[in-house]
C-alpha positions in Angstrom: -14.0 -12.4 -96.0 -12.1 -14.5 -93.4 -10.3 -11.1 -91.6 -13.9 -9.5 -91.6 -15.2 -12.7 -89.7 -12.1 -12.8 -87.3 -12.6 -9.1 -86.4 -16.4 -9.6 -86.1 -16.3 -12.8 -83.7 -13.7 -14.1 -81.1 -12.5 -17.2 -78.9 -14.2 -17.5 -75.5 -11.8 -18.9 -73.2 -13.3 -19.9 -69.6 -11.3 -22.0 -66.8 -12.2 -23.1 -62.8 -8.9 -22.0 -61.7 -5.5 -20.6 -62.7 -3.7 -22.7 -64.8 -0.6 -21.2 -66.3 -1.2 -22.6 -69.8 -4.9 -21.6 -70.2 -3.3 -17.9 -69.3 -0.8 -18.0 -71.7 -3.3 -19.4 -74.2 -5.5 -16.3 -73.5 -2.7 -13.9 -73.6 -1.9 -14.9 -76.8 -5.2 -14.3 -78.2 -5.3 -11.3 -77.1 -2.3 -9.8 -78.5 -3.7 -11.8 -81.9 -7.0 -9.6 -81.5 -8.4 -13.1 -81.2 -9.9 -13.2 -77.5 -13.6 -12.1 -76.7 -13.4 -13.1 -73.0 -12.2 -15.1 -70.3 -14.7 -16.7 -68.3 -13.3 -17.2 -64.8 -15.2 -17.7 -61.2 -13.5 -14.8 -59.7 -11.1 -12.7 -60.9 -10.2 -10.2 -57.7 -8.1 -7.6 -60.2 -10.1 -4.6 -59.4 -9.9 -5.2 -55.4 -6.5 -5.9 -55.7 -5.9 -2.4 -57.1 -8.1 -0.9 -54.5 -5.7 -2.9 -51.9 -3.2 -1.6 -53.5 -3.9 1.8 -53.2 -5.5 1.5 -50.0 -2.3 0.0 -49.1 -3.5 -1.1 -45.6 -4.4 -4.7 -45.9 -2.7 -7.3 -44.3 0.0 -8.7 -46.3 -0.8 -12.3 -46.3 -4.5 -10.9 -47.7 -2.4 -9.1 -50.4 -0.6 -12.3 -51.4 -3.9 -14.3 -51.8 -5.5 -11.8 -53.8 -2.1 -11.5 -56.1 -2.3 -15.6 -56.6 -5.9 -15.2 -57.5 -5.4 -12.3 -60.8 -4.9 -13.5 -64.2 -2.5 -12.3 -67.2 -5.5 -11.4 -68.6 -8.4 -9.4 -67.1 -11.3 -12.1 -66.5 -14.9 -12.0 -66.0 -16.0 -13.5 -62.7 -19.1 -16.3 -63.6 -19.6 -18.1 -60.3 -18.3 -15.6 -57.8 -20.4 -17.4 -55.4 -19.5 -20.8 -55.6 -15.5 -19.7 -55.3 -15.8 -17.9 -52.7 -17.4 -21.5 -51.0 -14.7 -23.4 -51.9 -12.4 -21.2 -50.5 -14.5 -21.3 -47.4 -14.0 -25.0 -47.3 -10.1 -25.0 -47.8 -10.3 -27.9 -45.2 -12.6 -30.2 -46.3 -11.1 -29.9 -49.7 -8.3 -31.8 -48.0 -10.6 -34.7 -47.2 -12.3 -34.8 -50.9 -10.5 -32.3 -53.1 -11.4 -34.0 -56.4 -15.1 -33.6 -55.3 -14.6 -30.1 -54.5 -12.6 -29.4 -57.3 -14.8 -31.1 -59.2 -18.1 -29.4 -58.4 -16.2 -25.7 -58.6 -15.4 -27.1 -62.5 -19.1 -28.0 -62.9 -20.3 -24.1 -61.6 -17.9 -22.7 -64.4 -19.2 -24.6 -66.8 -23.2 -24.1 -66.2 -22.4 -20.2 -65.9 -20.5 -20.7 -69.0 -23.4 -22.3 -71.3 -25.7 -19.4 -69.6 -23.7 -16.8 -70.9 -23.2 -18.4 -74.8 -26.6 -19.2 -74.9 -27.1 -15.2 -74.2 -24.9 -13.7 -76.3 -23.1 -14.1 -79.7 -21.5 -17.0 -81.3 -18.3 -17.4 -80.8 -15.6 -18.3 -83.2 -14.1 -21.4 -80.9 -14.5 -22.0 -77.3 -11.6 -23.4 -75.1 -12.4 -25.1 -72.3 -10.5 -27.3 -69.6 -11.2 -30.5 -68.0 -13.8 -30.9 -66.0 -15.5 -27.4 -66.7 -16.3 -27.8 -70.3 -19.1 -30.2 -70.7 -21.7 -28.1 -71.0 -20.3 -25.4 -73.1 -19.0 -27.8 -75.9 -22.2 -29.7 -76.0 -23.9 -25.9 -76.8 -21.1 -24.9 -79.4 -21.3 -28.4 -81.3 -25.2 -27.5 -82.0 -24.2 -24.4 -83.1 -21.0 -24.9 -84.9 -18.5 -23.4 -82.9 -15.0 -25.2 -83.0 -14.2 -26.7 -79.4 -10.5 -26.9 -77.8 -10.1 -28.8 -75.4 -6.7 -27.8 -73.1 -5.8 -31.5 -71.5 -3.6 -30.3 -69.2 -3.6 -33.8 -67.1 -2.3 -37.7 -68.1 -5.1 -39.8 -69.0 -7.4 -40.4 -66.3 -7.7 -43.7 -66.5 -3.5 -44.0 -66.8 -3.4 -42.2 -63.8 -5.9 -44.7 -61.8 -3.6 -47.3 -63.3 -0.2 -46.5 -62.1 -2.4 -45.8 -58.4 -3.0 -49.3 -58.5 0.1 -50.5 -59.7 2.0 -47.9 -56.9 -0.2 -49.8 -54.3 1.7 -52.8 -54.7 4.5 -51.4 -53.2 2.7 -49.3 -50.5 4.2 -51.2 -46.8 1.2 -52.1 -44.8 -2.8 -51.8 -45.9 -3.5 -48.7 -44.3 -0.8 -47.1 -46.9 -2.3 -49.2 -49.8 -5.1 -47.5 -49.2 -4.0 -44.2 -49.1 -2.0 -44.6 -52.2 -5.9 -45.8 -53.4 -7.2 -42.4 -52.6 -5.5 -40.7 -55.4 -7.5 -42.1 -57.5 -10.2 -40.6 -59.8 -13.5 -41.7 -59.7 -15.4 -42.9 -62.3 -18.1 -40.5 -62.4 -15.0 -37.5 -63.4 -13.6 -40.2 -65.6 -16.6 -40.4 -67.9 -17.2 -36.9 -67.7 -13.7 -35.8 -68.9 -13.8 -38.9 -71.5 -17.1 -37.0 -72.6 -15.4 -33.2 -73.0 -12.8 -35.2 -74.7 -15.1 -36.8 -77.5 -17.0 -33.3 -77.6 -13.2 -31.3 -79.2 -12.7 -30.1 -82.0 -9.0 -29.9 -81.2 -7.2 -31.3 -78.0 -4.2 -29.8 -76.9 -1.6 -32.3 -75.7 1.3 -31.1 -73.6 3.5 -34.4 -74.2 4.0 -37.4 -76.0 3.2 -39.1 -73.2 -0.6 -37.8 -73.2 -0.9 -37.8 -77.0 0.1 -41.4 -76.8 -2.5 -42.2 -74.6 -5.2 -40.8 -76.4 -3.9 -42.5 -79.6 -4.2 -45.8 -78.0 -7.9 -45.0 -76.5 -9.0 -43.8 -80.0 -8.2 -40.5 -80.5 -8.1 -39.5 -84.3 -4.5 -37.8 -84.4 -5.6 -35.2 -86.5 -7.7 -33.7 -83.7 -4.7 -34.0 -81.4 -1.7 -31.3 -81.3 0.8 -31.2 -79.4 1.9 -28.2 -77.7 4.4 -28.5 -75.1 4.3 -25.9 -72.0 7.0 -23.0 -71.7 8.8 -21.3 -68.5 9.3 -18.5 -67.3 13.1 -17.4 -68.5 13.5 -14.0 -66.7 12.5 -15.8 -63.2 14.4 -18.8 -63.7 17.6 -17.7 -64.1 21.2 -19.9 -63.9 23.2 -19.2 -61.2 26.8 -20.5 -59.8 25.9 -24.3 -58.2 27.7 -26.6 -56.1 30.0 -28.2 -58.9 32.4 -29.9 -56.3 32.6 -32.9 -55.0 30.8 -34.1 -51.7 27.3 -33.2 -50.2 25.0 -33.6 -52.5 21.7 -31.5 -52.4 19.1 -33.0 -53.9 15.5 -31.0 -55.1 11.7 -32.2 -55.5 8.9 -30.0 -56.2 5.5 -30.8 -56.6 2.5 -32.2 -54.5 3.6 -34.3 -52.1 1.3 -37.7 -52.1 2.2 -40.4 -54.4 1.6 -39.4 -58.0 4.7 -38.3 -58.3 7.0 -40.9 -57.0 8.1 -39.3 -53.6 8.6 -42.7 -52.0 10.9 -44.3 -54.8 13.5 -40.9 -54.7 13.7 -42.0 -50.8 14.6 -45.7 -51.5 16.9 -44.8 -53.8 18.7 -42.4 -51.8 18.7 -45.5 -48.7 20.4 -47.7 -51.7 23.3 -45.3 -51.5 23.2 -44.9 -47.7 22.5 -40.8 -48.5 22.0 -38.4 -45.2 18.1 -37.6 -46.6 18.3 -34.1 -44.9 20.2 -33.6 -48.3 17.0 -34.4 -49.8 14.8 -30.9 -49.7 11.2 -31.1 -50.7 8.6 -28.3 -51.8 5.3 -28.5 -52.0 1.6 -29.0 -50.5 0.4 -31.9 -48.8 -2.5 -33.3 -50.8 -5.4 -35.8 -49.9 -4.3 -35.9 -46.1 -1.8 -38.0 -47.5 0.4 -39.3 -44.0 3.7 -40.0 -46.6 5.6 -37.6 -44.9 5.7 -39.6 -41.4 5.2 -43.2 -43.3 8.1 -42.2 -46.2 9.9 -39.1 -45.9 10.7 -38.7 -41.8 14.3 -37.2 -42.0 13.9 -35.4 -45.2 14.2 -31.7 -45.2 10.6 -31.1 -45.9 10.2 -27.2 -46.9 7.1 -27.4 -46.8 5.0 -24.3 -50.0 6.8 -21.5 -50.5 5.4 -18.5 -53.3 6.3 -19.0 -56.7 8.8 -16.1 -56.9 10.6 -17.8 -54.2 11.1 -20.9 -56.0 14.0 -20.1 -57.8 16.0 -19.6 -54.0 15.2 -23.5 -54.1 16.2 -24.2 -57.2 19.8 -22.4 -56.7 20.5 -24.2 -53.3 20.3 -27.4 -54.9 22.6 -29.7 -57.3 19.9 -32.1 -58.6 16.4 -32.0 -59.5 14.2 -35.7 -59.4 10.6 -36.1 -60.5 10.1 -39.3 -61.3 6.5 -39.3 -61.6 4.0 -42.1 -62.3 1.7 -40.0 -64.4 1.6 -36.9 -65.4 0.8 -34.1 -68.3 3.9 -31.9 -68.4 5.4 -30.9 -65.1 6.7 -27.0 -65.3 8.9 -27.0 -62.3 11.1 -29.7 -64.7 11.3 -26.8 -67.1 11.6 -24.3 -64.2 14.4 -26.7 -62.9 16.4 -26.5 -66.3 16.0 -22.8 -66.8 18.2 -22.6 -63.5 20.6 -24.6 -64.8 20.0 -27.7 -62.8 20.9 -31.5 -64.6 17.4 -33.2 -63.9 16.1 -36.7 -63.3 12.5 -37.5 -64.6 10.3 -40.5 -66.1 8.6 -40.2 -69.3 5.8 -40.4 -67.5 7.1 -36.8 -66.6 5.5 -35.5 -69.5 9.5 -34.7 -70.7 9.8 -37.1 -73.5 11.5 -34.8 -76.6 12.4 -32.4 -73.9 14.9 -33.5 -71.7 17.3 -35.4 -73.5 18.7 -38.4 -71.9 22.6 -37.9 -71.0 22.1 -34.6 -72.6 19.8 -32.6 -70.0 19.8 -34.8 -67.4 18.6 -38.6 -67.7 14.9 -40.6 -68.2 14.6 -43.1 -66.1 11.7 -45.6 -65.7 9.3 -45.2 -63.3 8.9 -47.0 -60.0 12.0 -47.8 -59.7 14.6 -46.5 -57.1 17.6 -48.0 -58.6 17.5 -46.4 -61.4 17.1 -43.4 -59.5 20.1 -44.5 -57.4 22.4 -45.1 -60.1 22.0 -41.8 -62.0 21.9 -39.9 -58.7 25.7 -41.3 -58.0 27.0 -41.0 -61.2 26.0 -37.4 -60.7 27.4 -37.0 -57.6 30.8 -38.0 -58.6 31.3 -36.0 -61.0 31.1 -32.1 -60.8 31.9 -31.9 -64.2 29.0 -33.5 -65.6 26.7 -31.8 -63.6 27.7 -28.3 -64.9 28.0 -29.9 -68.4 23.9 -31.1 -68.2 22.9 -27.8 -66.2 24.4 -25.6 -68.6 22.8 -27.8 -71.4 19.6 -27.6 -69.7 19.1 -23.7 -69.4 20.1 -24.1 -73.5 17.6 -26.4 -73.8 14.7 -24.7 -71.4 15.7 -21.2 -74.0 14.2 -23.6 -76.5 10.6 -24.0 -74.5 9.4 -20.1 -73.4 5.8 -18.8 -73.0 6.3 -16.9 -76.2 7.1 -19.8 -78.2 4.1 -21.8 -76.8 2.0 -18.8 -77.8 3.3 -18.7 -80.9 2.4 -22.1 -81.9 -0.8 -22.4 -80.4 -2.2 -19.1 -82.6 0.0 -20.7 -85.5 -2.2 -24.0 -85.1 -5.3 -22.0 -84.2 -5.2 -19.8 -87.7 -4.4 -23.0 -89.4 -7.7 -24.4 -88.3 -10.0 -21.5 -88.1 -10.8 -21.6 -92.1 -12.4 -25.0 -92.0 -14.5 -23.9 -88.5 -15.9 -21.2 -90.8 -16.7 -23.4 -93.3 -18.6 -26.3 -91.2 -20.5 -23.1 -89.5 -21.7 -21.6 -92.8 -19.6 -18.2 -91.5 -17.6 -18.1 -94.7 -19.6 -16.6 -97.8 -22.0 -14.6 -95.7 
């Protein structure tokens, strides 16, 4: 009875943008004949095959539509209001959350019209911001929710803004580290997907912990961490001598992530910063790079199949972020055989072991930072020791492997959605 309902219904997946773990998540529905769609605002796969064979469109146009496909097919919801938000690439800089924010709310609204016109679903999954509406819909109907938190706790977050403010140099920057911040409208509206799941997937210890101590039942709560890609990211010969030091950050560059503390650290040890390379998009109009960072070599985005060029130039990789859900370019990072520093607040904790992999350090604080950066600079040895322990350890954390347990937990769970729905016994 419980094949013939698993071939009869499937999991609707829907997302406001492309997340690498909601892909993966769908991919490996798919191959578990588990997937009845994913709902996406645009999905620009068929034009991109007629660019293709067209083959007379501007590169750059080319490149766009390729970071715009997903693993698997999607079917475009709010077509409209994507193609807005792209329009308004610049005033997204001023007010991305808001953007970002209303894109998530379009998704979600296209979303409830489409269940509310079709079948039920076995389960929905749905990600922050853009699953509100959907969930509140399948919870009437009793359809399991998943909920993919991809993100720390909102309200952690907010916290370690405030607390990061503290150290900003003058007011204008406090306030700029201030305008990270969430507001408290998103807040309450994520808190309220949250409450609506059936099942939340965690990517860290750092997030489950969160949610334990704001209420969460753990049972509802699994833990899934990310995987990497480990045909890209590949190991490859680096610097394991003595003297100049390159050192690697990639990520958004604001203040989330703890940009400013790498740079004091390096000043403790009286480091040239153009060893320091960093890659990555400026976010919120953030001004860090002329109020923190003037001297380091800022690279400025580069494509994701370029990244691994980054990673093989460098000898050390620092995140040392304030809050976070679980940061792929650590794993990416590891996979290349690079020793890493990172927080807990990383989302690494379990992953990267310290004086294994690289070292944990705590957060907001640069001498911490320092100290592991020198006693990785001294010695060549340990370096290749932790980055050939790190591509071990990335083997241990693929894409398959996070498919894998996420249909594992999925199947697990499925029986007693049936049975709260009435499916079973039909």
């Amino acid at each position: 009875m419980e094949s013939s309902v698993i071939a009869d219904r499937g999991v609707i997946v829907s997302t406001s943008y492309r997340e690498p773990s909601v892909q993966h998540l769908c991919a490996a529905l798919e191959r578990a004949c588990l997937l009845e769609r994913l709902y996406v605002p645009l999905d620009v796969t068929p034009l991109l095959r007629k660019v293709g064979q067209a083959g007379t469109v501007v590169p750059s146009l080319t490149a766009l539509f390729r970071r715009r496909t997903f693993l698997v097919p999607g079917t475009s919801i709010a077509a409209w209001s994507d193609l807005m938000y792209l329009v308004n690439s610049r005033a997204r800089h001023r007010d991305q959350q808001r953007h970002d924010f209303k894109r998530a709310l379009a998704v979600d609204r296209a979303v409830r019209r489409r269940l509310q016109a079709g079948r039920k679903p076995l389960a929905i999954v749905g990600m922050p911001m853009s699953s509100r509406s959907g969930f509140e819909w399948a919870k009437r109907h009793g359809v399991m929710t998943i909920f993919n938190h991809i993100n720390a706790d909102l309200r952690t977050e907010n916290n370690a803004f405030r607390i990061a403010a503290q150290d900003a140099h003058s007011e204008d920057e406090c306030g700029e580290v201030l305008r990270e911040r969430w507001p408290a409208r998103i807040i309450q509206h994520t808190d309220h997907e949250i409450s609506l799941a059936d099942l939340v997937l965690v990517p860290s210890p750092f997030v489950r912990d969160d949610l334990l101590r704001r209420g969460a039942h753990p049972d509802r709560l699994v833990l899934l961490p990310y995987g990497v890609d480990l045909e890209q990211f590949v190991p490859c010969e680096h610097n394991n001598h003595t003297g100049s030091i390159r050192i690697l950050y990639v990520g958004q560059v604001g203040y989330r992530k703890g940009l400013p503390y790498i740079v004091a650290a390096l000043g403790r040890l009286g480091m040239n910063l153009s060893s320091f390379r960093v890659v990555g998009p400026v976010v919120h109009q953030s001004r860090i790079l002329e109020r923190r960072l003037q001297g380091v070599n800022y690279i400025g985005v580069v494509r994701h199949h370029e990244l691994t060029t980054q990673y093989h130039e460098a000898d050390i990789f620092v995140l040392p972020s304030l809050a976070e859900g679980m940061a792929l370019v650590v794993l990416e990072a590891m996979a290349t055989g690079l020793p890493v520093i990172v927080t807990r607040e990383s989302g690494y904790e379990g992953v990267v072991r310290d004086g294994v992999e690289g070292f944990i350090v705590p957060a907001r604080d640069p001498e911490a930072i320092a100290h592991k950066v020198e006693v990785l600079a001294e010695d060549a040895g340990l370096r290749l020791r932790m980055g050939q322990a790190a591509r071990r350890r990335a083997e241990e954390f693929s894409w398959q492997r996070f498919e894998r347990q996420f249909i594992d937990e999925l199947t697990a769970r499925l029986p007693q959605a049936y049975v709260r729905s009435g499916l079973l016994g039909r």
